[in-house]
LOFISE-187387 format. One record per residue (C-alpha): residue in three letters; x, y, z. Coordinates in steps of 0.001 Angstrom, whole numbers. Example, Ala and Ser with C-alpha at 12.3 -4.5 7.8 and 13.67 -1.06 7.14 Angstrom:
! residues 2
[ALA [12300 -4500 7800]]
[SER [13670 -1060 7140]]
***
This chain:
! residues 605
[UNK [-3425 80853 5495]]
[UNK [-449 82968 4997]]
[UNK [-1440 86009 2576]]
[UNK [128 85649 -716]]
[UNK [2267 88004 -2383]]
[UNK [3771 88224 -5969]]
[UNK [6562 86214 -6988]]
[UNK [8736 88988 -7989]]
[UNK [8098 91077 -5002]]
[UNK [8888 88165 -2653]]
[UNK [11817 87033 -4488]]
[UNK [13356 90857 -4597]]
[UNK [13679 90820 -826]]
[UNK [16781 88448 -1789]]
[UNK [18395 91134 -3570]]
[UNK [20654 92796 -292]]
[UNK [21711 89222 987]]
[UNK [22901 87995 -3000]]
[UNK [24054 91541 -4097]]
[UNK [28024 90452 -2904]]
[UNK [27565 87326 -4624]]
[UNK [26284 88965 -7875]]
[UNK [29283 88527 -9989]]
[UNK [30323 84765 -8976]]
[UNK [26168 84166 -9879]]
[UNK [26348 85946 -12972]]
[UNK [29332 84145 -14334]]
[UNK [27641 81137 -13147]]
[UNK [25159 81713 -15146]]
[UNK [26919 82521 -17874]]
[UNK [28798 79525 -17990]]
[UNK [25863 77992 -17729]]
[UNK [24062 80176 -20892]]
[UNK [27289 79310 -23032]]
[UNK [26735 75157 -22227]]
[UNK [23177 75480 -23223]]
[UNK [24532 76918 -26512]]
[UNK [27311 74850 -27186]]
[UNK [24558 71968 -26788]]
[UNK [22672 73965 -29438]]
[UNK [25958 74317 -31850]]
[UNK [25923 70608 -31941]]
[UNK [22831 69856 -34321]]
[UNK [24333 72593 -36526]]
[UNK [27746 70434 -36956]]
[UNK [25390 67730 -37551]]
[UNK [23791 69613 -40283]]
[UNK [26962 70670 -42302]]
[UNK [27913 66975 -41946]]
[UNK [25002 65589 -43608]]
[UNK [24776 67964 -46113]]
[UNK [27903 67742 -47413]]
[UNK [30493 65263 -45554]]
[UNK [28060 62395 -46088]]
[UNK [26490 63063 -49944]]
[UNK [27974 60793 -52195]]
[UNK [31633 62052 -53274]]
[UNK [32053 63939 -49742]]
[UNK [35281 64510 -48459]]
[UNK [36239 61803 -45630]]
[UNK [39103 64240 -44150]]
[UNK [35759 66282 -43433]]
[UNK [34040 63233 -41311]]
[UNK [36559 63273 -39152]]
[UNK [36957 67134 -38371]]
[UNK [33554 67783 -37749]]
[UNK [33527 64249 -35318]]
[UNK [36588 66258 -33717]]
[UNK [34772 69243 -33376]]
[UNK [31474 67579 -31697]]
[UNK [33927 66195 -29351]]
[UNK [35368 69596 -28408]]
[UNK [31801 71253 -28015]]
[UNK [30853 67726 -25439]]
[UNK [33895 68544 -23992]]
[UNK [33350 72354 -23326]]
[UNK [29829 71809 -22523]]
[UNK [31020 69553 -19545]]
[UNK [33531 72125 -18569]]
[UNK [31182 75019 -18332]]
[UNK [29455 73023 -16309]]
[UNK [31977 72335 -13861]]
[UNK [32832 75770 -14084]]
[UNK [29457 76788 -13293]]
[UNK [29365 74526 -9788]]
[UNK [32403 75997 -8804]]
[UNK [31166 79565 -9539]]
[UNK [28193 79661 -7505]]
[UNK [28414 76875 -4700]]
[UNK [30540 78611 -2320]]
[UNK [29020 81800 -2725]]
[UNK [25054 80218 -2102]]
[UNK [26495 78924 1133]]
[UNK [28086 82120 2347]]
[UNK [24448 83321 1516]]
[UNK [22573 80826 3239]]
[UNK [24930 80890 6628]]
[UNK [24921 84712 6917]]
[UNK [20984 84496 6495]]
[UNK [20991 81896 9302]]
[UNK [23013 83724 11688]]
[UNK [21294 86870 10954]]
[UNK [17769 84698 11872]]
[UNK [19347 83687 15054]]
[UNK [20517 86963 16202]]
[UNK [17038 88241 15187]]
[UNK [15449 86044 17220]]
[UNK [17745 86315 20726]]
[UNK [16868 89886 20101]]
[UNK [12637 89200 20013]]
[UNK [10767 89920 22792]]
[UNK [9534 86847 24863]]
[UNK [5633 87351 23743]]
[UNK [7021 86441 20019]]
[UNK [8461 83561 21277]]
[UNK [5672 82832 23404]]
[UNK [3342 82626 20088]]
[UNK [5308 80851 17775]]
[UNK [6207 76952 18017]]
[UNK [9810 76241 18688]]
[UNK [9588 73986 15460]]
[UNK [8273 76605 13168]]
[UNK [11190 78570 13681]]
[UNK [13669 75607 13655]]
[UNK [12073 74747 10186]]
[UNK [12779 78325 8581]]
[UNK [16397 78124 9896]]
[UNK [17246 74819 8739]]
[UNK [15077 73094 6078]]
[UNK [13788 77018 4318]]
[UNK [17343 78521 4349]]
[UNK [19029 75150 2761]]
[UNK [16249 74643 42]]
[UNK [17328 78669 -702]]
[UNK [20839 77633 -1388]]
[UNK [20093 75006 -3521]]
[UNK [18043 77747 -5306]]
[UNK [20277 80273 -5675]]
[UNK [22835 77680 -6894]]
[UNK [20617 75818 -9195]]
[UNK [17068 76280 -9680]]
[UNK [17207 80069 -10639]]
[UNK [20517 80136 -12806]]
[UNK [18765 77318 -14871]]
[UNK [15693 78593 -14612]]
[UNK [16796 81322 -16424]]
[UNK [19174 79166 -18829]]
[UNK [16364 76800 -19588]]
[UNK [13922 79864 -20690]]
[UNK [16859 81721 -22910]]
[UNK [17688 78304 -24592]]
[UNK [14213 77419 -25080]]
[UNK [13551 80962 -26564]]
[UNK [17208 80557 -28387]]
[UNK [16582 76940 -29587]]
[UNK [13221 78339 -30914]]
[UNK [14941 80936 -33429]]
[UNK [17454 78325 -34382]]
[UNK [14290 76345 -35521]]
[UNK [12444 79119 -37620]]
[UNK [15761 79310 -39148]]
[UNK [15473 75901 -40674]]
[UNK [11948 76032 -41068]]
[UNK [9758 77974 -39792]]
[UNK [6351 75348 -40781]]
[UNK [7893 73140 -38222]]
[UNK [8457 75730 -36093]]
[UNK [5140 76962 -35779]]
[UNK [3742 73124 -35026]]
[UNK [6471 72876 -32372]]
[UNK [5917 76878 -31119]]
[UNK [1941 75700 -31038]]
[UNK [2375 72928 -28229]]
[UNK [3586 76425 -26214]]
[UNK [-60 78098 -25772]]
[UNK [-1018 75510 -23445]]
[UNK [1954 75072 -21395]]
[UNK [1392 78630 -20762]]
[UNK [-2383 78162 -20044]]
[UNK [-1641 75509 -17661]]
[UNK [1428 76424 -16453]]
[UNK [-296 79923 -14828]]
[UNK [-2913 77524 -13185]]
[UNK [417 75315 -11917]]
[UNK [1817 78301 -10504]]
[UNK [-1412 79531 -8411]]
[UNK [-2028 75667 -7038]]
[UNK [1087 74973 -6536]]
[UNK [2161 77760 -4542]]
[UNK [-1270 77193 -1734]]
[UNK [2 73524 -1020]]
[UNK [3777 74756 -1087]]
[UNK [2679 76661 1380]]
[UNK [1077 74468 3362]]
[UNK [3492 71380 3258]]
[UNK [6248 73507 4487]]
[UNK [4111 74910 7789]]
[UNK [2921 71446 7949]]
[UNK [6619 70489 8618]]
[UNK [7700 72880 11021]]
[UNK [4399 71901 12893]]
[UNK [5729 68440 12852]]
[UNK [8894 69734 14295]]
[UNK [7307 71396 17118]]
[UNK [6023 68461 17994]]
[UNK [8797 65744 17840]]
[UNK [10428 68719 19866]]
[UNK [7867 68890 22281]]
[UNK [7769 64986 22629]]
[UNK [11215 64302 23347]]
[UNK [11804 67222 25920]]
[UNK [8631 65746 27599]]
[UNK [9681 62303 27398]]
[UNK [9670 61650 30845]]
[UNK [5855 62677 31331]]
[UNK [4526 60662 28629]]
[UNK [6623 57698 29874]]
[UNK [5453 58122 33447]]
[UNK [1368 58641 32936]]
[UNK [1604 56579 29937]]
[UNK [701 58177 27253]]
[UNK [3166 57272 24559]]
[UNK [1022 55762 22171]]
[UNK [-1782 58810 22207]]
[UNK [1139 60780 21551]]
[UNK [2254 58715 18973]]
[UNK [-1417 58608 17686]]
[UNK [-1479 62604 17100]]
[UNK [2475 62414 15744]]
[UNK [762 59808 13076]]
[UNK [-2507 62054 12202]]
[UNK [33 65083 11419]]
[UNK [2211 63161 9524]]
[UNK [-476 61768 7602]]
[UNK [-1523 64951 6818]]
[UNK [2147 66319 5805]]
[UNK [1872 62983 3868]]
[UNK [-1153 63433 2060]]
[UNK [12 67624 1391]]
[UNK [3138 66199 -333]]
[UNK [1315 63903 -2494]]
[UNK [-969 66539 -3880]]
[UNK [2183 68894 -4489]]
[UNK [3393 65774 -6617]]
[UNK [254 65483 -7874]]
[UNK [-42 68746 -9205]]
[UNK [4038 68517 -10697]]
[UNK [3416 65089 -12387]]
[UNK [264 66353 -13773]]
[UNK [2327 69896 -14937]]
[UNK [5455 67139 -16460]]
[UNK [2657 65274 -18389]]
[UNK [1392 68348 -20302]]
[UNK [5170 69893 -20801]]
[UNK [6117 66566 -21935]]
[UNK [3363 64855 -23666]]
[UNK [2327 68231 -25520]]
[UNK [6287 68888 -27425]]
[UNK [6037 65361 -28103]]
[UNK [3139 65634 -30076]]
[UNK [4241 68408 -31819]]
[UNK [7539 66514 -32761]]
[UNK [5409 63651 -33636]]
[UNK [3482 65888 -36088]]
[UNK [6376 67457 -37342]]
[UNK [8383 64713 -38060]]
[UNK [5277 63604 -40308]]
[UNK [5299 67068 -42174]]
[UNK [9409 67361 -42050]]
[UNK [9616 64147 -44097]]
[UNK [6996 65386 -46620]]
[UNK [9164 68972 -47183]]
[UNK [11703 67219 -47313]]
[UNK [10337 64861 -50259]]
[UNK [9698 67805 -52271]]
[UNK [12741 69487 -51795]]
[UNK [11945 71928 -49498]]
[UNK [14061 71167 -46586]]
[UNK [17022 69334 -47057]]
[UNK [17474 66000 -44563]]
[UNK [20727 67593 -43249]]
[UNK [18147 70429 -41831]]
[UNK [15735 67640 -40987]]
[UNK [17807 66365 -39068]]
[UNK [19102 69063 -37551]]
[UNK [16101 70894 -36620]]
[UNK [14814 67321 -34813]]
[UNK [18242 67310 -33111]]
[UNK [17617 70783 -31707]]
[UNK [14211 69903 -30896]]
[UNK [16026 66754 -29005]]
[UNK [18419 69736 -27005]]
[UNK [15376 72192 -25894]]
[UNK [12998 69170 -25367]]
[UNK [15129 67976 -22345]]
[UNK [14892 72100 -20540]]
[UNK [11034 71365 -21638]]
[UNK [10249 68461 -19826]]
[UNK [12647 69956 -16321]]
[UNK [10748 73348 -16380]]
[UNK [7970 71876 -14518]]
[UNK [10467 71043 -11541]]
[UNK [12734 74134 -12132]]
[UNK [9135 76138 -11842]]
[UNK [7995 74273 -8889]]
[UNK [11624 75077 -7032]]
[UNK [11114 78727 -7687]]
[UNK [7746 78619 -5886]]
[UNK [9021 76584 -3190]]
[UNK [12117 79065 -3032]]
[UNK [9315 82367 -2675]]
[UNK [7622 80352 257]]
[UNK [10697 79981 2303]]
[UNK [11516 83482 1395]]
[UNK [7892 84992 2608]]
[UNK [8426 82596 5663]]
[UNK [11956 83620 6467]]
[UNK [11133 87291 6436]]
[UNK [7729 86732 8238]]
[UNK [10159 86137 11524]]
[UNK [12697 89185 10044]]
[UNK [10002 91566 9756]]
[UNK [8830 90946 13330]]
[UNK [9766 94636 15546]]
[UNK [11749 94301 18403]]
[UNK [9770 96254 21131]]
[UNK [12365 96327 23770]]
[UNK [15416 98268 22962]]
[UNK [18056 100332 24274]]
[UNK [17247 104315 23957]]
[UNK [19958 105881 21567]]
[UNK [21137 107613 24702]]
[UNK [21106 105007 27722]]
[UNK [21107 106321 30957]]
[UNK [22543 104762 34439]]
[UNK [22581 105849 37853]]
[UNK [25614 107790 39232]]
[UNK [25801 105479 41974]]
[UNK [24521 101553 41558]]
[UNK [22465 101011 44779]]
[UNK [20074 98662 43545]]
[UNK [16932 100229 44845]]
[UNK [13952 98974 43157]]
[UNK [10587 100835 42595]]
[UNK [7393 100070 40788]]
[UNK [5349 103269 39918]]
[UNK [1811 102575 39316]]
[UNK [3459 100076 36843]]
[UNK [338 98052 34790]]
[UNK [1388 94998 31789]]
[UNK [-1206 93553 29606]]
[UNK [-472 91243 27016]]
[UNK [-981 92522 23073]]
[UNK [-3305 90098 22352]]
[UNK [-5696 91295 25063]]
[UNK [-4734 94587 25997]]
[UNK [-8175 95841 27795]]
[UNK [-7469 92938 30034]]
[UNK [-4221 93851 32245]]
[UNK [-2487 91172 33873]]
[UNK [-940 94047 36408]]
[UNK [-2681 97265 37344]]
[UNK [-1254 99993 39715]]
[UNK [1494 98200 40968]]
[UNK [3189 100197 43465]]
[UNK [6503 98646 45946]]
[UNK [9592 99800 46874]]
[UNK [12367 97911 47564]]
[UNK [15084 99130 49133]]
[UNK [18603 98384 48588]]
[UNK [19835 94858 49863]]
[UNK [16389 94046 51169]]
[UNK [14648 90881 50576]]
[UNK [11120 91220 49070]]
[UNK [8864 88117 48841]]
[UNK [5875 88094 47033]]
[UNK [2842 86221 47802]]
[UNK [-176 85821 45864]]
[UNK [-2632 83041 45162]]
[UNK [-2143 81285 41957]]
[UNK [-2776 83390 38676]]
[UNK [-2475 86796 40460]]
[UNK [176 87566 38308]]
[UNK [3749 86751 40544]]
[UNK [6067 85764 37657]]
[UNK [4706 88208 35412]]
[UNK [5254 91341 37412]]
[UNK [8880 89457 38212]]
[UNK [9739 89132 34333]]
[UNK [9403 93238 33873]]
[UNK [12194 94073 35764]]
[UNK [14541 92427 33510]]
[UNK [12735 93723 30344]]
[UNK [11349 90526 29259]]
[UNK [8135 91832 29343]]
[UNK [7623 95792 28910]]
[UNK [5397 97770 31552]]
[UNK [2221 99154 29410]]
[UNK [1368 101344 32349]]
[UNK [3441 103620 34709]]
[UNK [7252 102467 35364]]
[UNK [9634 100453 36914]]
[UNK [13014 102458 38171]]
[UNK [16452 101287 39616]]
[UNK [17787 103890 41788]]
[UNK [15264 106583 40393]]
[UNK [16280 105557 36370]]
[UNK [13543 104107 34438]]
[UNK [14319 100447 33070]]
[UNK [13823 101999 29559]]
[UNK [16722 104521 30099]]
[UNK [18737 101384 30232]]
[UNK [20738 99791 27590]]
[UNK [19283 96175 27372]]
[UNK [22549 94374 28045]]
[UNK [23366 96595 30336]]
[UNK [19885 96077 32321]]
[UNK [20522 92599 32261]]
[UNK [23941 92545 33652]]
[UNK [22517 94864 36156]]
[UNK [19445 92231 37273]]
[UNK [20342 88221 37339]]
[UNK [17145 85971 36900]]
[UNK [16702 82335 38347]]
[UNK [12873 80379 37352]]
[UNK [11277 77929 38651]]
[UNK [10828 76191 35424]]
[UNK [15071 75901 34818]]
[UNK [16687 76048 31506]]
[UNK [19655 74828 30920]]
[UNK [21843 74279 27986]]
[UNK [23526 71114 26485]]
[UNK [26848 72054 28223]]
[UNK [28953 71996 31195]]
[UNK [27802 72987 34759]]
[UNK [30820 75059 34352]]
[UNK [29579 76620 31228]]
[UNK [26174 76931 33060]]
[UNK [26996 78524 35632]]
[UNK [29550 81076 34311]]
[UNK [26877 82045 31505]]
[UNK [26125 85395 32669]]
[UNK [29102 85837 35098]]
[UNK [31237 89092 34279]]
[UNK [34052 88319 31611]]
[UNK [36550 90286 32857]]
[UNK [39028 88692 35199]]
[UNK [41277 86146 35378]]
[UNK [40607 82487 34884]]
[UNK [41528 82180 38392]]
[UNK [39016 84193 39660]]
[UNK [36285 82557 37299]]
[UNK [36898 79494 38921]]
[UNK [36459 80968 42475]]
[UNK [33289 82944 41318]]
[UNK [31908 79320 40148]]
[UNK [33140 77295 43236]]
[UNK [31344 80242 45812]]
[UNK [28266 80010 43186]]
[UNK [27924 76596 43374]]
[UNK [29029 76748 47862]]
[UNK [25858 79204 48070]]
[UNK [23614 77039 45881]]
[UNK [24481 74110 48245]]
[UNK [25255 72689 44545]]
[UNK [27889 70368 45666]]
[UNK [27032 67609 43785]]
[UNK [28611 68826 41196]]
[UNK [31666 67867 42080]]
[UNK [30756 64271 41961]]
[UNK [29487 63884 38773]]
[UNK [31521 61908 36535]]
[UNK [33705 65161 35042]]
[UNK [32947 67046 37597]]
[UNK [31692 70445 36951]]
[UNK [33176 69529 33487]]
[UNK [30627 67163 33128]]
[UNK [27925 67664 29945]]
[UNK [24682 67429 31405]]
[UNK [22533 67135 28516]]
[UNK [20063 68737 26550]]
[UNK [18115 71227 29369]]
[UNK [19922 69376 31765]]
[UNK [17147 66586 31787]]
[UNK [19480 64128 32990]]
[UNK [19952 66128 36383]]
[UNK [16644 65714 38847]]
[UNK [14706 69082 39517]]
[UNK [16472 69979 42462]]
[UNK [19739 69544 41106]]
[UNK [18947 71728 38352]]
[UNK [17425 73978 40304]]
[UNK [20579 74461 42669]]
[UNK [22410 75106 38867]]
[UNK [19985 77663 38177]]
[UNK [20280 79409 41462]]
[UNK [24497 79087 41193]]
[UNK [24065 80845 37754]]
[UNK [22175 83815 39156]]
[UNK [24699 84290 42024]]
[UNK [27862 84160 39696]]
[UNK [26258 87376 37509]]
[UNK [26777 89351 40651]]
[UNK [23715 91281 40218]]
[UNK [22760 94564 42521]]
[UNK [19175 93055 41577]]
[UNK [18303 89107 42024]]
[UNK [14557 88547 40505]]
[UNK [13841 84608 41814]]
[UNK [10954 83081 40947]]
[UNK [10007 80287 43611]]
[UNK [14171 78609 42561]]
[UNK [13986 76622 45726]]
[UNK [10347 74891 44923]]
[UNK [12191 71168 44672]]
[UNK [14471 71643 47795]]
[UNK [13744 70156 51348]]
[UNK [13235 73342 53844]]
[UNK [17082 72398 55555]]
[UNK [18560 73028 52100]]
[UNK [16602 76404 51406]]
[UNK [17068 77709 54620]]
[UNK [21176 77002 54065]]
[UNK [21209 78597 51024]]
[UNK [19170 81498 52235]]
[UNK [21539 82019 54847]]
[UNK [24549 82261 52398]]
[UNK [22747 83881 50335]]
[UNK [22263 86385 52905]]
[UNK [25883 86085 53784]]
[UNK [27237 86439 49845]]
[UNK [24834 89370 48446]]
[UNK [24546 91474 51547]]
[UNK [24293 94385 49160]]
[UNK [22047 92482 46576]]
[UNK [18539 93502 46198]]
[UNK [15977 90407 46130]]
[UNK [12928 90050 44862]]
[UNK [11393 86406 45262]]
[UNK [7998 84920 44578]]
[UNK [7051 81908 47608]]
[UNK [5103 79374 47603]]
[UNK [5908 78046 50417]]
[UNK [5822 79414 54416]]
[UNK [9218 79095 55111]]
[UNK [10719 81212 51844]]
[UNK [8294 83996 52991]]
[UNK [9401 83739 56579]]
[UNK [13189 84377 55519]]
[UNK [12255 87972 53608]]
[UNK [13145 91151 55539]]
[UNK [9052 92472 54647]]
[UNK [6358 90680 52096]]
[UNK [3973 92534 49055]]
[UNK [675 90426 48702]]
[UNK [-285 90472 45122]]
[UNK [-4571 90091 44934]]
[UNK [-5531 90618 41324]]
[UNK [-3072 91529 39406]]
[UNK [-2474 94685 42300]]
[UNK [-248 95305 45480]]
[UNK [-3170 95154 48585]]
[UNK [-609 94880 51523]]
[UNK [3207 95386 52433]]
[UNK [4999 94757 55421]]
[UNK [6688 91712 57960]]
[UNK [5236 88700 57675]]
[UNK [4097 88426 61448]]
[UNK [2630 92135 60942]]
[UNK [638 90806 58018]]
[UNK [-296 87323 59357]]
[UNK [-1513 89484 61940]]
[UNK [-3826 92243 60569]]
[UNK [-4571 90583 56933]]
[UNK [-7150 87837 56490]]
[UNK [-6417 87289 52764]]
[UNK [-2920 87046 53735]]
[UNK [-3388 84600 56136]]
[UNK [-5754 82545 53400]]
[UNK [-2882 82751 50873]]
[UNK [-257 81530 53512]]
[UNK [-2469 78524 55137]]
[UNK [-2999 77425 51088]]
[UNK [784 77490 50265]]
[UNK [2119 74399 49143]]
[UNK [3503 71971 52518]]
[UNK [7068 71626 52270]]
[UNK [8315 69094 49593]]
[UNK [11179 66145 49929]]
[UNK [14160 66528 47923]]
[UNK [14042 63023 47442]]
[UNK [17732 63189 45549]]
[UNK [18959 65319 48414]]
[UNK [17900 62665 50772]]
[UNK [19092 59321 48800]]
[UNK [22858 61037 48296]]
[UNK [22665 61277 52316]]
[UNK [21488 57537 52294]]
[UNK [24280 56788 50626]]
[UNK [26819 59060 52541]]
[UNK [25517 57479 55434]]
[UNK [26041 53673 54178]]
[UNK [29429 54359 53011]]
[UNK [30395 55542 56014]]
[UNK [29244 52754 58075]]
***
């Protein structure tokens, strides 16, 4: 459970996102405040009316003005109201899209532990569903929020003007609306709360399910996953009925109590009014005012239940906001004076945050010298793709350091780092876009679109990626959401083509080749050889033949660096070596590979 902080002090942490707006919200308001009293004015007309228009021997020419000037105040009532939309609307939506796009560059600028602790859904939940029901705040629920509280406390006065006996039975309903309505406030805000975490759970998982649609298709398990999508939306289900639970409950005292107190006054009205003491224009009047605050009455329940909503998806929003980004440029970066791409780890150590007397690394030291090859070996869980991730900063070294020709990676500036050292996983990402757009993604801007195409045609030439050319666009062609409707290999080969057209002086590869047949790895080895002569690798293998391509081999035992040197050297003099080699995965089948041949083959028969 999220700790819960005042409503003021959540709701302030608005203030530097609305301050631009402040004037377009204020007259907003104010239109609003000046429909509320020309709603107010109207009992008064009604009053005059009675008490003279409408007495025997009253003047008719007088009927007919003050229906005239009821019509005017209906009319500027609706006006102000219109007004009032088109103060604020635009305005709440320049709010809520600067807030989103400040979200999302706060969280491409997170380190990958945050986003390795909180649910994909979670955060799609705050960007989306929080940041729209704050809109709707701004433009609504606080301007009348604090409308319906000055009329109430206007309409109030108005009353004690006319009488003050009915006043005080109407004023008395008040004490426990307030009683209850400080109860409302503390339940209300707990299930809030919970129904909007609920949701973004709920996200995370339809997310979840529909990337991984494939798996639960092919070991059937669709209707176990469709049994745990039901139990959590049963639960959102049953979280949203007690927030309704506890509004209706919060309506039925705001509305049942001023009803009461009407119903009693109307008793005791009529007897003043038999003695003389209040006059049936004022009767009426005062019951017609009661009629115009009763309605703000009966809506404060939901008004109140918005702003609570509102300070949950503000605590939420800024619970991602307030989260430090530990990797960042130095205020003075530093590069070397001549990029050679030699790479050095210096008794580097990582260990995660949540368990840092328990390093994942420890004493890593390797050099790698400028256009070598370096593959790393390692049973699984020594630590392979860990160690690979801090050279690009996506994890930070806890221990020691990591240097490209003799500058530490922190001396950097981040984007420069990264431009520096390209990045290909096993487990591929793509986006919902081109293979063009793929593969260009971290590919130098500069140039002409000439030689953009060129850098993508040798990318794709050196990733053996051909088959991109006969998809049905071509390398135009959208390949869908992380490129699910390509087969692993193929994206894979994308993946690889991406990291080649960065031009990096350092290529970090974790295992890319896994889903190609050995023919196909050793080709693109061999231009890869060919294409970044002067391109420092660094490649985790699971398999005999990537580690027979490498110019030397590190063997990673426990999270340290035992042994470096050729592979024949080490097959030779290291027996845990030669245990990690004999257990590496057999070669697989490209299976896709070999079916386009198939076909190649048929055709040309």
């Amino acid at each position: 459970m999220a700790k819960q902080t005042p409503f003021f002090s959540s709701i302030s942490r608005l203030y530097p996102h609305v301050k631009p707006i402040l004037p377009r919200l204020f007259m907003g308001l104010l239109c609003a405040l000046l429909a509320s009293m020309v709603a107010l004015a109207i009992p008064q007309v009604l009053r005059v009316l009675i008490n003279g228009s409408l007495q025997p021997g009253g003047s008719t020419q007088a009927l007919w003005t003050a229906s005239l000037v009821i019509l005017g105040l209906g009319a500027a009532e609706a006006g102000l109201v219109a007004l009032r939309r088109q103060f604020v609307i635009n305005p709440a939506t320049t709010v809520e899209t600067r807030m989103r796009v400040s979200l999302y560059g706060h969280l491409q600028d997170l380190t990958v532990s945050f986003h390795d602790r909180w649910g994909s859904g979670q955060l799609l939940s705050r960007a989306m569903t929080d940041l729209n029901f704050l809109r709707r705040w701004m433009a609504f629920g606080a301007i009348m929020l604090v409308v319906t509280t000055l009329t109430v406390a206007i309409g109030v006065v108005v009353m004690f003007s006319m009488s003050w006996q009915l006043a005080l039975i109407f004023l008395a309903a008040a004490v426990p609306i307030m009683v209850y309505g400080f109860r409302f406030r503390t339940r209300y805000s707990k299930v809030a709360r919970r129904s909007q975490d609920q949701a973004g759970d709920l996200a995370t998982t339809v997310e979840e399910s529909v990337h991984g649609i494939r798996v639960l298709k092919a070991f059937g398990r669709s209707r176990e996953a469709l049994a745990n999508f039901n139990e959590q939306a049963e639960e959102l289900r049953q979280t949203e009925i007690a927030k309704a639970r506890h509004l209706a409950t919060f309506s039925l005292v705001v509305t049942l109590l001023p009803e009461l107190a009407l119903g009693a006054g109307l008793v005791v009205g009529v007897v003043l009014a038999s003695r003389g003491e209040l006059s049936i224009g004022s009767l009426v009047a005062f019951f017609a005012t009661a009629a115009v605050i009763a309605a703000p009455v009966e809506f404060s329940g939901t008004l109140l239940a918005m702003a609570l909503t509102a300070k949950t998806a503000v605590d939420r929003h800024f619970e991602v906001m307030d989260s430090v980004n530990t990797i960042t440029s130095p205020e003075n970066p530093r590069r070397p004076e001549e990029l050679k791409g030699a790479l050095s780890f210096n008794h580097a150590g990582f260990a995660f945050e949540d368990a840092p007397d328990k390093p994942v690394l420890q004493d890593i030291t390797l050099e790698i010298r400028p256009g070598e090859t370096m593959a790393l070996v390692g049973i699984t869980g020594s630590g392979k793709s860990t160690l690979l991730q801090l050279v690009p900063r996506l994890y930070e070294v806890t221990a020691g350091s990591i240097t490209i020709d003799g500058v530490d990676l922190r001396d950097f500036g981040v984007e420069e780092l990264r431009t520096v050292v390209a990045v290909a996983f096993e487990d591929t990402t793509l986006f919902s876009s081109s293979v063009r757009d793929n593969v260009l993604l971290g590919a130098p801007d500069a140039g002409s679109e000439e030689d953009r195409d060129a850098a993508l045609a040798e990318a794709l030439e050196v990733a053996q990626a051909h088959f991109a050319y006969s998809l049905p666009d071509g390398v135009d062609t959208l390949i869908g959401e992380e490129g699910l409707s390509l087969s692993g290999g193929q994206r894979q080969r994308i993946a690889l083509a991406r990291a080649i057209a960065a031009r990096p002086r350092v290529l970090v590869l974790d295992d890319p080749l896994s889903a190609l047949d050995v023919n196909t790895e050793e080709r693109v080895e061999a231009r890869l050889r060919e294409v970044l002569t002067d391109t420092t690798t660094l490649i985790v293998a699971h398999r005999p033949s990537t580690v027979a391509l490498a110019d030397r081999v590190a063997l990673l035992e426990d999270g340290r660096i035992t042994a470096v040197g050729t592979h024949a050297r080490l097959l030779a003099e290291n027996s845990h070596y030669r245990y990690v080699i004999a257990s590496l995965s057999k070669e697989p089948r490209d299976l896709d590979s070999e079916l386009s041949a198939f076909e190649a083959e048929e055709i040309s028969r």
